[in-house]
Biopython code that builds the backbone (N, CA, C, O; Angstrom):
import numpy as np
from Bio.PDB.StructureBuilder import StructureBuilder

atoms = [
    (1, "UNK", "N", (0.837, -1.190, 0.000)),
    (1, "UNK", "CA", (0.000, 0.000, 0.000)),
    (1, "UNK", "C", (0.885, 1.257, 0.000)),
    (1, "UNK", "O", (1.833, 1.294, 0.784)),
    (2, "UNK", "N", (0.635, 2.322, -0.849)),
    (2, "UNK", "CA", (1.017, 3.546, -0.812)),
    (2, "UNK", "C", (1.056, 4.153, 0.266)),
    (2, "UNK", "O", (0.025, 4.068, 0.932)),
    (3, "UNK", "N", (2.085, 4.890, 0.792)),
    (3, "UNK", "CA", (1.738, 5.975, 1.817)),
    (3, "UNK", "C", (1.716, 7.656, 1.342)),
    (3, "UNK", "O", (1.327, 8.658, 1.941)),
    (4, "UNK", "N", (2.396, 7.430, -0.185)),
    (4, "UNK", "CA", (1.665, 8.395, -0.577)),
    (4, "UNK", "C", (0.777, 8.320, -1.740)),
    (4, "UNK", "O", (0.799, 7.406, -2.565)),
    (5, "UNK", "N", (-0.205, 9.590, -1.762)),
    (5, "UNK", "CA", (-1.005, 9.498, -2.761)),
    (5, "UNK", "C", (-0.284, 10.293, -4.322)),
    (5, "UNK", "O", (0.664, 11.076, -4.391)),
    (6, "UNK", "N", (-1.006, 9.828, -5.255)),
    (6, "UNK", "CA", (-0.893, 10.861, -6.608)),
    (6, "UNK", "C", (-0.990, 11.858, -6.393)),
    (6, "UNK", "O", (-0.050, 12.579, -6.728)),
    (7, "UNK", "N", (-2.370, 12.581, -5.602)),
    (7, "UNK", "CA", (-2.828, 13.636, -5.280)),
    (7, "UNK", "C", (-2.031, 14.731, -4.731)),
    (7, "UNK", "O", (-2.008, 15.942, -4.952)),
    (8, "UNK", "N", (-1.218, 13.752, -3.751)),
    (8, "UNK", "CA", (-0.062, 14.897, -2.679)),
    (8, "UNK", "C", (0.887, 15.184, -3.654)),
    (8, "UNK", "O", (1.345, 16.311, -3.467)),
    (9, "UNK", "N", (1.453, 14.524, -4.791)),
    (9, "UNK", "CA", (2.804, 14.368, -5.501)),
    (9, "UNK", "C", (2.016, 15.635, -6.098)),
    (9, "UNK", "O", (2.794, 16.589, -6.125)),
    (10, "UNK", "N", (0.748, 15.977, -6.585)),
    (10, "UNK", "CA", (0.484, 16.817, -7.902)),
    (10, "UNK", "C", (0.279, 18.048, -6.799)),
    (10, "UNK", "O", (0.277, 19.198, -7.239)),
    (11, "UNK", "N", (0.084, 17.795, -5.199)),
    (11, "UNK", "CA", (0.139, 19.093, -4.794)),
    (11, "UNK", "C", (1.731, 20.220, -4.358)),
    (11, "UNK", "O", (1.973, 21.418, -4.511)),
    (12, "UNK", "N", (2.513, 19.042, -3.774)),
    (12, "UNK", "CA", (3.775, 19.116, -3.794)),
    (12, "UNK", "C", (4.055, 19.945, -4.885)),
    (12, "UNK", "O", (4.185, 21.168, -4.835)),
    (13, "UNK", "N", (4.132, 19.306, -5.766)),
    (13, "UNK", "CA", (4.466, 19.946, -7.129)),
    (13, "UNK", "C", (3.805, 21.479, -7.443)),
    (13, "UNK", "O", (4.310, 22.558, -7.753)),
    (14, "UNK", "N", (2.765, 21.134, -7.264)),
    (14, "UNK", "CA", (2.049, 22.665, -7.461)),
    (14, "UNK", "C", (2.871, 23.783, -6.309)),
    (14, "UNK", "O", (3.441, 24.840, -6.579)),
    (15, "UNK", "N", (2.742, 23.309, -5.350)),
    (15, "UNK", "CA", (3.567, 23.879, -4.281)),
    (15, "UNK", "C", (5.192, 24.456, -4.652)),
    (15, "UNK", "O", (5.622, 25.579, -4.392)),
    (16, "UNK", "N", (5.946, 23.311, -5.346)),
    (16, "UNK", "CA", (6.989, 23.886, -6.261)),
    (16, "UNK", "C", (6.922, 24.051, -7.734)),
    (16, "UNK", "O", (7.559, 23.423, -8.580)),
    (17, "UNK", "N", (6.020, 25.030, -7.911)),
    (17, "UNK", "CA", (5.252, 25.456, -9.004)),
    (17, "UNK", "C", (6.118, 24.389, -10.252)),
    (17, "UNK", "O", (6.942, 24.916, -11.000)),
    (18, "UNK", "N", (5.867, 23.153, -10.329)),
    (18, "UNK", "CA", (6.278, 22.340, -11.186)),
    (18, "UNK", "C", (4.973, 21.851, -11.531)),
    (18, "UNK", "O", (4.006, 21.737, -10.778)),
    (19, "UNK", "N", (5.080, 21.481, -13.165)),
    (19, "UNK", "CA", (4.383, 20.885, -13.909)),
    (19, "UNK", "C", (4.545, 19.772, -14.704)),
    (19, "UNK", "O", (5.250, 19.731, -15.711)),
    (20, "UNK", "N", (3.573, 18.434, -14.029)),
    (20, "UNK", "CA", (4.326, 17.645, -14.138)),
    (20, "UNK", "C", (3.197, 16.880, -15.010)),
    (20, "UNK", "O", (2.285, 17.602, -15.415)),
    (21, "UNK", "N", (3.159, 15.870, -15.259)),
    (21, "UNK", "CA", (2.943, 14.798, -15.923)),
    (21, "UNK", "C", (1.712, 13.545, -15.753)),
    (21, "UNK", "O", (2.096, 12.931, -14.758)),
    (22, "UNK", "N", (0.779, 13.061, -16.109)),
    (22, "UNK", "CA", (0.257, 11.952, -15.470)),
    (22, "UNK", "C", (1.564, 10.897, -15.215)),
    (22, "UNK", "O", (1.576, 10.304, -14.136)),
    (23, "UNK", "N", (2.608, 10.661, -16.130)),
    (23, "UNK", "CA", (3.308, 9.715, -16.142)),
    (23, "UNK", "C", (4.408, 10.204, -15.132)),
    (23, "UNK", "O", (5.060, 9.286, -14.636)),
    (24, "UNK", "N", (4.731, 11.448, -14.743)),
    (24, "UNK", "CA", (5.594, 11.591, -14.148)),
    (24, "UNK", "C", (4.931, 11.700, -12.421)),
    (24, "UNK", "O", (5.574, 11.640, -11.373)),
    (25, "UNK", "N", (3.703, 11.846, -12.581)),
    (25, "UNK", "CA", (3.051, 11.299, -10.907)),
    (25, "UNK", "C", (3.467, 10.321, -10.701)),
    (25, "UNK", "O", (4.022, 10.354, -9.603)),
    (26, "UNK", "N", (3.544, 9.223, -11.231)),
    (26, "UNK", "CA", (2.922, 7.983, -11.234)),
    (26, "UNK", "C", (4.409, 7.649, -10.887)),
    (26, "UNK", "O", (4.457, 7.010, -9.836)),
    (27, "UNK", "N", (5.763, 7.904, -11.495)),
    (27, "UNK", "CA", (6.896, 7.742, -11.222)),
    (27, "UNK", "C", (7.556, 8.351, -10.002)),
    (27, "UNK", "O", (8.541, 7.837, -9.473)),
    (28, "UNK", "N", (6.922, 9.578, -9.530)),
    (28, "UNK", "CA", (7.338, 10.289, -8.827)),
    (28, "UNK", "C", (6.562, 9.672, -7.527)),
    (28, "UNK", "O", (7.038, 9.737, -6.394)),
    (29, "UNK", "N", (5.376, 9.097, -7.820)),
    (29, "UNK", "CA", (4.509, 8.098, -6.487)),
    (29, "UNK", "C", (5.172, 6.944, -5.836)),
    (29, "UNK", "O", (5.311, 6.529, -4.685)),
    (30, "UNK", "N", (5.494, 6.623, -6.924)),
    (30, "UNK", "CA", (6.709, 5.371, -6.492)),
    (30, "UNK", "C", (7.760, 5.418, -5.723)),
    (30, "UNK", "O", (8.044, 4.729, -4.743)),
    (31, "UNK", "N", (8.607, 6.711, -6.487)),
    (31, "UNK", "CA", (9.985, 6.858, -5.769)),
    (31, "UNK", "C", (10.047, 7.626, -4.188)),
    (31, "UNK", "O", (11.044, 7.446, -3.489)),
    (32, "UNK", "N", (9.105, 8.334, -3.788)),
    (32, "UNK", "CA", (9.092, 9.051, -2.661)),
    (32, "UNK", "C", (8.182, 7.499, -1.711)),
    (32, "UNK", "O", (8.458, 7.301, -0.528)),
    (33, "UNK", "N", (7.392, 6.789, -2.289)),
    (33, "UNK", "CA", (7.289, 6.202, -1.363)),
    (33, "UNK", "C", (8.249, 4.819, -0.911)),
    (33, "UNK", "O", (8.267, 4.242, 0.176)),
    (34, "UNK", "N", (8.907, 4.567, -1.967)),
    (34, "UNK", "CA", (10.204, 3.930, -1.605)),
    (34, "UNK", "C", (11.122, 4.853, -1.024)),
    (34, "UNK", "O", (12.257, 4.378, -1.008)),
    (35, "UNK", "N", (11.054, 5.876, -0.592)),
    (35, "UNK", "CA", (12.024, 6.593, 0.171)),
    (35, "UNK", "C", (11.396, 6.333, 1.526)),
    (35, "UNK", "O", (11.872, 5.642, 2.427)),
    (36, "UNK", "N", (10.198, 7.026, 1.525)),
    (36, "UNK", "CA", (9.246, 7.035, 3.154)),
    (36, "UNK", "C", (9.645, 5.518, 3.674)),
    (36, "UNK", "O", (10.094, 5.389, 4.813)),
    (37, "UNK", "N", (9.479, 4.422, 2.849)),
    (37, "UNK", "CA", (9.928, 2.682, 2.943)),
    (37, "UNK", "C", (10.852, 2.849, 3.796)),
    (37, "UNK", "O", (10.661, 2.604, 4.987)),
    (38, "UNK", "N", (12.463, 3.470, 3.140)),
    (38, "UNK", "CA", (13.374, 3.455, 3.774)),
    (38, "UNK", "C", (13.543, 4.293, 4.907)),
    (38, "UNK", "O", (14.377, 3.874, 5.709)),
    (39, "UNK", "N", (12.957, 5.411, 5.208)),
    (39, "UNK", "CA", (13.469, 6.136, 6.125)),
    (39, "UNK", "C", (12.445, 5.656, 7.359)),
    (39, "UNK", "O", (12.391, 6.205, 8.460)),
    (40, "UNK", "N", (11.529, 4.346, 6.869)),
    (40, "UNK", "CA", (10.939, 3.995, 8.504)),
    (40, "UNK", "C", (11.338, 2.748, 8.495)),
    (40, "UNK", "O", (10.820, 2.005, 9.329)),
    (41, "UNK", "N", (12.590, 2.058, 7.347)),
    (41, "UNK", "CA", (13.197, 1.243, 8.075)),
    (41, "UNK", "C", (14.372, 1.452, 9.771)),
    (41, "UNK", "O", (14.628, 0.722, 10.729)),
    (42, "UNK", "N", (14.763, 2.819, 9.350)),
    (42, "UNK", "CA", (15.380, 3.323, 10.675)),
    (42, "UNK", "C", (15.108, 3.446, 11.790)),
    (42, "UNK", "O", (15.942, 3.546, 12.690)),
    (43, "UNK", "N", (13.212, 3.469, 12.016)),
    (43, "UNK", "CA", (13.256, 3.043, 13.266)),
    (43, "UNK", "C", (12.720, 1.840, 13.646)),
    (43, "UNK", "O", (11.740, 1.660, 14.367)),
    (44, "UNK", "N", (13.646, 0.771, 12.949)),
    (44, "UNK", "CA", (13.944, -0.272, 13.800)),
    (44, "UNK", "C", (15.157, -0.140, 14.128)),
    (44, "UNK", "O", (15.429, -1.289, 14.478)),
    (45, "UNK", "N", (16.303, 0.607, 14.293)),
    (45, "UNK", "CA", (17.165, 0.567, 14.213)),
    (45, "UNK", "C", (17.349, 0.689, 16.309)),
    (45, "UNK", "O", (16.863, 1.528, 17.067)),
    (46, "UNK", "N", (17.972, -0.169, 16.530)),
    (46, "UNK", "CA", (18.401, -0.022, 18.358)),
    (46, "UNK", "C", (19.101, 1.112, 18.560)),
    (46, "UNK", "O", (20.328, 1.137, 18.457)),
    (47, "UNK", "N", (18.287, 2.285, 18.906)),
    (47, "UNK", "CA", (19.401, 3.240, 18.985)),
    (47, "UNK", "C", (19.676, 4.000, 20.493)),
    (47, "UNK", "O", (20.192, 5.071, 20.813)),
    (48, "UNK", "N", (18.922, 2.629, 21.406)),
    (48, "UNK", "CA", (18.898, 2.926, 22.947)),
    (48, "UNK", "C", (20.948, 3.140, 23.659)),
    (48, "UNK", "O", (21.963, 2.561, 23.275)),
    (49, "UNK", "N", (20.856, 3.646, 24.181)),
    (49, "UNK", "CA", (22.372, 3.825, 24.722)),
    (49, "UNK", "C", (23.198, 4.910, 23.657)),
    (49, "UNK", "O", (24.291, 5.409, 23.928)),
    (50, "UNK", "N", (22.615, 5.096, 22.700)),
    (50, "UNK", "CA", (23.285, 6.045, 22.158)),
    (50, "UNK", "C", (23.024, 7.725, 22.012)),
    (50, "UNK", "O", (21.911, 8.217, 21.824)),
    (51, "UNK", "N", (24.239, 8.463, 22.136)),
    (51, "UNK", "CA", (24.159, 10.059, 22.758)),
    (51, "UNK", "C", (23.674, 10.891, 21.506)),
    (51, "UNK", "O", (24.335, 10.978, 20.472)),
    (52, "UNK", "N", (22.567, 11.435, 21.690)),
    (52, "UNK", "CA", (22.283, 12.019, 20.390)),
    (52, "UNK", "C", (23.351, 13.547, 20.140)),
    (52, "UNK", "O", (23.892, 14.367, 20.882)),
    (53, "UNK", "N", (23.216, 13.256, 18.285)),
    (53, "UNK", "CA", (24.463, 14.292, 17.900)),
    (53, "UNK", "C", (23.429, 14.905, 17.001)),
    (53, "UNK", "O", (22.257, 14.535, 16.932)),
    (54, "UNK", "N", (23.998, 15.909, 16.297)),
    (54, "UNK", "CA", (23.740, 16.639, 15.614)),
    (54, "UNK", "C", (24.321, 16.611, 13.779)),
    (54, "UNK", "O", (23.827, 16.933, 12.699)),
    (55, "UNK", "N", (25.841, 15.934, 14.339)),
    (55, "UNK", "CA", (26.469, 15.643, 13.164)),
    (55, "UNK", "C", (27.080, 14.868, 13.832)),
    (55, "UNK", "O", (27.241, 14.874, 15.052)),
    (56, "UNK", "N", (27.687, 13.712, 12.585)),
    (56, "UNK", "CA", (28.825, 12.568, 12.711)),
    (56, "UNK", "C", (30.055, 12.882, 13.384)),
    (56, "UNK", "O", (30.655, 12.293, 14.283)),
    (57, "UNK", "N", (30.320, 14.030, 12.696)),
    (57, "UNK", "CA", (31.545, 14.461, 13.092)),
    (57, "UNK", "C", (32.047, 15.266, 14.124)),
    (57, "UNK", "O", (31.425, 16.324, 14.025)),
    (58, "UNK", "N", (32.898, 15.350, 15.136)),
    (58, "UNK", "CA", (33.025, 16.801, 15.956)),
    (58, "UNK", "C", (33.317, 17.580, 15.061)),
    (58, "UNK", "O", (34.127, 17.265, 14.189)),
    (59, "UNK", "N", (32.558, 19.063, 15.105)),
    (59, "UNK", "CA", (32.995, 20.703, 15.023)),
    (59, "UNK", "C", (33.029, 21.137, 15.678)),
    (59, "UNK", "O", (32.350, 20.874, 16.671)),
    (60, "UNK", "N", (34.156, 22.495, 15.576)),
    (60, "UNK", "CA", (33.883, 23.086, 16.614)),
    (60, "UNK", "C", (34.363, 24.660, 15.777)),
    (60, "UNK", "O", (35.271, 24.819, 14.961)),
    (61, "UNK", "N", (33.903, 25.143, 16.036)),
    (61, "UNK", "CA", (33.477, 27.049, 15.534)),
    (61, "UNK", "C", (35.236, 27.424, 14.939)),
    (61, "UNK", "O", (36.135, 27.815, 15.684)),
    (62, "UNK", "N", (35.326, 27.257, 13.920)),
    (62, "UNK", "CA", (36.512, 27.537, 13.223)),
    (62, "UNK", "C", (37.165, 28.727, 12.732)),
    (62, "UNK", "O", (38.304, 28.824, 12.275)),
    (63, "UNK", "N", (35.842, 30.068, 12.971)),
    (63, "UNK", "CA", (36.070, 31.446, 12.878)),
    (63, "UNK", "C", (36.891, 31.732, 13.792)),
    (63, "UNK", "O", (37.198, 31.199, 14.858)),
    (64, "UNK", "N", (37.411, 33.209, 12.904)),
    (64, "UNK", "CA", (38.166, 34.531, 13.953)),
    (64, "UNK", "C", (37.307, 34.927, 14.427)),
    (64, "UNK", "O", (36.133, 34.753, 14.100)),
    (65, "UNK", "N", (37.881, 35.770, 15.616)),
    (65, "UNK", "CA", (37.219, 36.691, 16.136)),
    (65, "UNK", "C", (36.670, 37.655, 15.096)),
    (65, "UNK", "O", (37.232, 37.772, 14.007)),
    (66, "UNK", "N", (35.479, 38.412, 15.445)),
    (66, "UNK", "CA", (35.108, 39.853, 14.644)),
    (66, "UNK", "C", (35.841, 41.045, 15.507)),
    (66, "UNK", "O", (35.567, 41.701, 16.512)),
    (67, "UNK", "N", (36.872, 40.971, 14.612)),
    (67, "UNK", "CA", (37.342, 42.695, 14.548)),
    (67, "UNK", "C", (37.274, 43.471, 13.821)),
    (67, "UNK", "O", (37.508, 43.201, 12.643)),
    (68, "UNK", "N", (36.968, 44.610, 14.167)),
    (68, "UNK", "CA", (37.224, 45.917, 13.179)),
    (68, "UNK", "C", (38.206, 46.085, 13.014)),
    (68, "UNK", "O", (39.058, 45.716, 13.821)),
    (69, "UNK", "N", (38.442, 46.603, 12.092)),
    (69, "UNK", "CA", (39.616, 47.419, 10.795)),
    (69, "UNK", "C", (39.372, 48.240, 9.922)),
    (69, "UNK", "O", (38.212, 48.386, 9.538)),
    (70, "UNK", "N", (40.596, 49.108, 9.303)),
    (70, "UNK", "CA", (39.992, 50.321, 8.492)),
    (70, "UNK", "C", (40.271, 49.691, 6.619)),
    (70, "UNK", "O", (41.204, 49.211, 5.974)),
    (71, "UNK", "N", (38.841, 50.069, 6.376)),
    (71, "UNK", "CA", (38.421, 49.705, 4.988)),
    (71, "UNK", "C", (39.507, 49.730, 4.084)),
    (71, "UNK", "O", (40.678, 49.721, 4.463)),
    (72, "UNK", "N", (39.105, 49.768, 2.723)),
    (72, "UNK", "CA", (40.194, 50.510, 1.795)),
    (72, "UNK", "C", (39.517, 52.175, 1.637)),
    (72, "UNK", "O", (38.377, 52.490, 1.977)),
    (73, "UNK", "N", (40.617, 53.154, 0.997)),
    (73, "UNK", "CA", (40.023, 54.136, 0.891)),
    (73, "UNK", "C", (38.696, 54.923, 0.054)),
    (73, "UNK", "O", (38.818, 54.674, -1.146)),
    (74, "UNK", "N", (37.984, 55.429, 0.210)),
    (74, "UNK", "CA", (37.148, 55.992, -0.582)),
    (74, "UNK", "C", (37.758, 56.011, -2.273)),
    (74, "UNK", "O", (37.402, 55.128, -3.052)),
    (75, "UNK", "N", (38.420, 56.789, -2.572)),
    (75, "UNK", "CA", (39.108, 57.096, -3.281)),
    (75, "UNK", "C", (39.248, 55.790, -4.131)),
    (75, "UNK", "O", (38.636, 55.606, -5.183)),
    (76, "UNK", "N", (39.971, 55.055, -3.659)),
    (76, "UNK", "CA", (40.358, 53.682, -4.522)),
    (76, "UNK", "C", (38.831, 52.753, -5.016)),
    (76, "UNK", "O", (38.565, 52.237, -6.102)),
    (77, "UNK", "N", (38.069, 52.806, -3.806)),
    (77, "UNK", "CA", (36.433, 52.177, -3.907)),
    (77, "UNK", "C", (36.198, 53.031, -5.308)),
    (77, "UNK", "O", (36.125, 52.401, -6.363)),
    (78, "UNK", "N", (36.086, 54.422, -5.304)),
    (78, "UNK", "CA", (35.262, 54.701, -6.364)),
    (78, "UNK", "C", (35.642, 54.524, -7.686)),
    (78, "UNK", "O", (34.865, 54.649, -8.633)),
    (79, "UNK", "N", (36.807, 54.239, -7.776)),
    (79, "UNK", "CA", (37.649, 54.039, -8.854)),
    (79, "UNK", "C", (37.218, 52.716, -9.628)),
    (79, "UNK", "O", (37.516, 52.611, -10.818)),
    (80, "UNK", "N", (36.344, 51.451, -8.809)),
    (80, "UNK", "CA", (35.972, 50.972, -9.389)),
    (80, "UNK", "C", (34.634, 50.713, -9.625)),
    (80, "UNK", "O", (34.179, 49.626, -9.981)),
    (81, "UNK", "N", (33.967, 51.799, -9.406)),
    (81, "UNK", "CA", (32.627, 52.014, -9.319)),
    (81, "UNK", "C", (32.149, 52.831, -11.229)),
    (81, "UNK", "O", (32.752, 53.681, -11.883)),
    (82, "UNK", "N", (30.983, 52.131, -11.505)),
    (82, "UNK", "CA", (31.081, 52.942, -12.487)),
    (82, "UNK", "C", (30.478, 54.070, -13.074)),
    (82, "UNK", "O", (30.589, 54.437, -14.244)),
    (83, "UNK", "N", (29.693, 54.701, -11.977)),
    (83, "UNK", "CA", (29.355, 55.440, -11.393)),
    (83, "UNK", "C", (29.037, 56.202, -10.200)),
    (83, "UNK", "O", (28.164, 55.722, -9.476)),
    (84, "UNK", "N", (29.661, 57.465, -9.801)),
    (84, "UNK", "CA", (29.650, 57.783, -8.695)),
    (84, "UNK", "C", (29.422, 59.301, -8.542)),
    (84, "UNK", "O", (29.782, 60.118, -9.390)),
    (85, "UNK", "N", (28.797, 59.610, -7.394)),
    (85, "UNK", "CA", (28.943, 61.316, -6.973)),
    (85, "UNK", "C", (28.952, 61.427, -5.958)),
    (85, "UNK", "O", (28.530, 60.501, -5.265)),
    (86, "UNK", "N", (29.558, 62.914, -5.212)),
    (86, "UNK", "CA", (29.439, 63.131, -4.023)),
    (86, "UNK", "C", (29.854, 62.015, -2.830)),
    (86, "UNK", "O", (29.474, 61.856, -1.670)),
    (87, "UNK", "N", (31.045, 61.162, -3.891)),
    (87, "UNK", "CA", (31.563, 60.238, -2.519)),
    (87, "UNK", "C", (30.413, 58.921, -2.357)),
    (87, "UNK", "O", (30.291, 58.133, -1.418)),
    (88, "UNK", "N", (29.641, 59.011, -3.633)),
    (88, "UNK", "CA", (28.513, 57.622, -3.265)),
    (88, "UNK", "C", (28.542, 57.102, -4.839)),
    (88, "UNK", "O", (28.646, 57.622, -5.950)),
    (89, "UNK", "N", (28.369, 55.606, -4.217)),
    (89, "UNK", "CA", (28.525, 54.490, -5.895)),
    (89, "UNK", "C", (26.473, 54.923, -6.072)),
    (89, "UNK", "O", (25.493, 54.781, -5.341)),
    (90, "UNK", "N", (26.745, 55.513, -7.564)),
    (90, "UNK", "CA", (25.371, 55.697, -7.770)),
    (90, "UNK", "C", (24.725, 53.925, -8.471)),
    (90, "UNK", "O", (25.331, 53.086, -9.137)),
    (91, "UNK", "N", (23.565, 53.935, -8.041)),
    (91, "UNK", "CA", (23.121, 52.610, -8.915)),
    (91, "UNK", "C", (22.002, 52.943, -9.424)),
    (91, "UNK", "O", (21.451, 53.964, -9.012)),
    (92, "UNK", "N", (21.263, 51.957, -10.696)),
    (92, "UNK", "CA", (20.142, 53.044, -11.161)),
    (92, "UNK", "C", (18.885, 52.578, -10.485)),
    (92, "UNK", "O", (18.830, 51.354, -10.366)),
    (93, "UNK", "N", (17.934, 53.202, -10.045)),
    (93, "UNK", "CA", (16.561, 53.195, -9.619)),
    (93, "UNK", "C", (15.878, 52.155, -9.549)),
    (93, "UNK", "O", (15.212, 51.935, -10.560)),
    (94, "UNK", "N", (15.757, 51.171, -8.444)),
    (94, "UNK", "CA", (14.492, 50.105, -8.483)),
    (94, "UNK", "C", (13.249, 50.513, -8.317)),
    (94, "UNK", "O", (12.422, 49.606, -8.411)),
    (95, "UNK", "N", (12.832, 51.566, -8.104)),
    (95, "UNK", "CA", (11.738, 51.878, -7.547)),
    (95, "UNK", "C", (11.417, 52.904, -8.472)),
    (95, "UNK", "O", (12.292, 53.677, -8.864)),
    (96, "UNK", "N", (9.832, 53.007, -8.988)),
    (96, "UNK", "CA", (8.903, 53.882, -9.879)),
    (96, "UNK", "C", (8.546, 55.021, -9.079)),
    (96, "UNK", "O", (7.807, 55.892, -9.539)),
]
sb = StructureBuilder()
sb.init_structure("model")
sb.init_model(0)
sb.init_chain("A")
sb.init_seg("    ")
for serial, (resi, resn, name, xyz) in enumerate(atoms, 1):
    if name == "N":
        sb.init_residue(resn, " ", resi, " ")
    sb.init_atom(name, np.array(xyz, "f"), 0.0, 1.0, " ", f" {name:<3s}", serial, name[0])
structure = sb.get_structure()
């Protein structure tokens, strides 16, 4: 038996404004519910005694500190700007 329907695949889809197919429901019905298959084979999985993680691996916060520092100069910024006035990169108008 399905656990999912056609119906959800064509709403999904609508949802990611995709347009899909009778034939590609029907393929796409299959494969997500052979996924749902597998991902509730996991809980049979014994996973009593074990410390829940977040990831496999240890991380640990690999950034610098945030410090301030002084920019490059005005001067050099506008130089690659390709338009500018009054010390400001002009850009053109989003707004009506």
């Amino acid at each position: 038996m399905s656990r999912i329907s056609k119906e959800q695949v064509y709403h999904v889809a609508n949802l990611a404004r995709l347009d899909i197919k009778e034939q590609e429901a029907e393929k796409f019905t299959k494969q997500l519910d052979d996924i749902i298959n597998l991902a509730e084979l996991l809980n049979e999985v014994d996973t009593s005694g074990i410390k829940p993680t977040s990831h496999v691996l240890n991380i640990h916060n690999v950034m610098r500190e945030d410090e301030a520092e002084e920019g490059l100069p005005r001067e050099e910024v506008l130089k690659n700007a390709p338009d500018h006035k009054d010390g400001q990169i002009r850009v053109p108008s989003i707004m009506e």
